[in-house]
N, C-alpha and C positions, 0 to 999 in steps of 0.2 A: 363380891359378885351378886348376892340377893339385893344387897340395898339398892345395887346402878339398878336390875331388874325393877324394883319395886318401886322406885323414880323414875326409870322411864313409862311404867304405868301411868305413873300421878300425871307424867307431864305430856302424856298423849304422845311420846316418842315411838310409836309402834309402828314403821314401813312395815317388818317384818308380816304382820299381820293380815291375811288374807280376806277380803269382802266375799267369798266363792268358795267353795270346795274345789279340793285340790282334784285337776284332772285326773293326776297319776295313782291318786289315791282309788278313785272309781274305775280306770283302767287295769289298775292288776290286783288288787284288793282280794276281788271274786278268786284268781287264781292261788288262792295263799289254801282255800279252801278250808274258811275257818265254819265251824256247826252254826248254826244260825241257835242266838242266845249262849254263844261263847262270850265273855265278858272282856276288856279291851280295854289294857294298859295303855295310857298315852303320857309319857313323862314329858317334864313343862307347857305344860298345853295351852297356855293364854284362855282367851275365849274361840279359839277355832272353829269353825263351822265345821269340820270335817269331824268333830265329835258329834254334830248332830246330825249328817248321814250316817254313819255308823250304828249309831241308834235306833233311826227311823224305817234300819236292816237288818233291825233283829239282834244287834249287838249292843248289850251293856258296855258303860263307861264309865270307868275310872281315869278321872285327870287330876293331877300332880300341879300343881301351882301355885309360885311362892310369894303371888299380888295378889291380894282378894279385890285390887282396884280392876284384875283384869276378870275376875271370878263371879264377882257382881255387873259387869259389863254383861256377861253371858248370860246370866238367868235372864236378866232384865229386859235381853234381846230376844227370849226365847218367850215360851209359852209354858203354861200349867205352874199349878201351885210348886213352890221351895219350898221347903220343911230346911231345917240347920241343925243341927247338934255338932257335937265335940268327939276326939277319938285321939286319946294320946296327946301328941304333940300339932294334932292338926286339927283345924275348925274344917265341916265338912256343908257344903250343901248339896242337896239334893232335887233336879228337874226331872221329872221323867226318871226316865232311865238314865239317866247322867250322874253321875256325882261329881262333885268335884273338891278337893282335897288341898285345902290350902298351906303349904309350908312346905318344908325343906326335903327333896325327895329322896335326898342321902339319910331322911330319918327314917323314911318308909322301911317296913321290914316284911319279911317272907311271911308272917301271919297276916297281913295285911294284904297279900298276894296271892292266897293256893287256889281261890277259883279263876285266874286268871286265864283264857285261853290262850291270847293272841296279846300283841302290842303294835303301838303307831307312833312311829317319830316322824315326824314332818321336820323337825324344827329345832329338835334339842339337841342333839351332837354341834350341828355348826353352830349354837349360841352359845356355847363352851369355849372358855382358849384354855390353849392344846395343855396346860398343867392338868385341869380338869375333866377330860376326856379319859384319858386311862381309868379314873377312879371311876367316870359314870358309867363304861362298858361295865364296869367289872360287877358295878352294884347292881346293874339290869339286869347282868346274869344271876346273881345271887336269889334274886326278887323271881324268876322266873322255872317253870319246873320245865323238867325234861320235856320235849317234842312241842314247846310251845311256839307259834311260829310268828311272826312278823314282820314287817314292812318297813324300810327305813329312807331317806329321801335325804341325799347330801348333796355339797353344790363343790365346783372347784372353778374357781372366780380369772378369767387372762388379763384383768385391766386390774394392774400395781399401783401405786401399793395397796394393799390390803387394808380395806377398816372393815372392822365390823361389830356386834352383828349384822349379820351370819357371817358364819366367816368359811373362810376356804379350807378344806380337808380334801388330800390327794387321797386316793384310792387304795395305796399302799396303805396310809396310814389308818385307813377301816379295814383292809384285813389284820392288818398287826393289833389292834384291836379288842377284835372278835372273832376272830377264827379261834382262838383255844378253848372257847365256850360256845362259839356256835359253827352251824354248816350254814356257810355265807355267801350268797350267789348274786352278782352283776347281774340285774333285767333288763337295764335298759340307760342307755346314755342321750341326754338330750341335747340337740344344737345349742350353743350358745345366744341368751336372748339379750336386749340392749345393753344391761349393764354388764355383759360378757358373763354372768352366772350360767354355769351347766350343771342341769340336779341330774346325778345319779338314783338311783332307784333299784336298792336288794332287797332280798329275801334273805330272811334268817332263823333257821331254826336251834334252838335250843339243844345243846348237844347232850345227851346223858351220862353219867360218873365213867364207864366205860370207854365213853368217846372221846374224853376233853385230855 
């Protein structure tokens, strides 16, 4: 799975890939009611712009990304000095308030996560097939401390068969999920747009040892 990722970098294969911040993102974001300079997990982030509004709002960034073709794309688009070093198992760079964190985010570990506030998936659950899903809810939880709260954006696709990514996730299969680690809430369901993708849009808070 990293290597197709890391080829479809090289070969400029990225639809997936947004020119825009995501509407839904700036639409309920506010309402998650994260502290302004809460810091802001975003697992496989490509070079998203929606990590640079996030920023430019007061919130640090940490991104997770297993292309450094898509890592370098990012600085290069962006503005202010990069600085680089090394951390483990990952080469890291740093824009701003951005860093970005290049390798495998099942190596990522809970020391590498306790200032985290809040998290953003735009994009990583539906670029998983379904084997890899159960494992990545489970390590999001792992990585994350109690009452931490975020944003997740899934699609469920009416035009078959299925390719992807992004691929289709029924709404069942996100609560079976993560409900046993987190409190998991429907925001909002959107009309099907041309290629019949509908992005769901929850909230998720981190449930604590008592709760789960």
């Amino acid at each position: 799975m990293a290597n197709e990722w890391i080829e479809r970098w090289r070969e400029g294969r990225i639809a997936f890939h947004r020119d825009e911040t995501h509407p839904q993102l700036m639409r309920h974001w506010p309402a998650l009611h994260i502290p302004t300079g809460g810091k802001v997990l975003v697992p496989l982030c490509g070079k998203s712009l929606d990590m640079r509004w996030l920023a430019q709002r007061g919130y640090p960034v940490l991104g997770i990304e297993i292309s450094s073709e898509a890592i370098e794309q990012f600085v290069s688009e962006g503005e202010g000095e990069v600085s680089r070093y090394h951390h483990g198992p990952f080469d890291i760079w740093r824009q701003g308030s951005v860093e970005l964190w290049c390798g495998d985010f099942f190596q990522l570990h809970i020391d590498n996560t306790r200032e985290i506030q809040a998290f953003y998936d735009r994009a990583s659950l539906i670029a998983l097939r379904p084997a890899a899903r159960q494992r990545y809810a489970f390590h999001l939880a792992q990585l994350l401390s109690p009452g931490v709260r975020g944003l997740m954006i899934t699609i469920t696709r009416s035009i078959l068969p299925e390719k992807g990514p992004p691929y289709h996730v029924e709404s069942d299969e996100v609560r079976l999920l993560f409900t046993p680690n987190f409190e998991l809430e429907l925001l909002d369901v959107l009309p099907p747009n041309e290629l019949g993708f509908s992005e769901h849009i929850w909230s998720l808070v981190r449930r604590g040892p008592s709760e789960e």
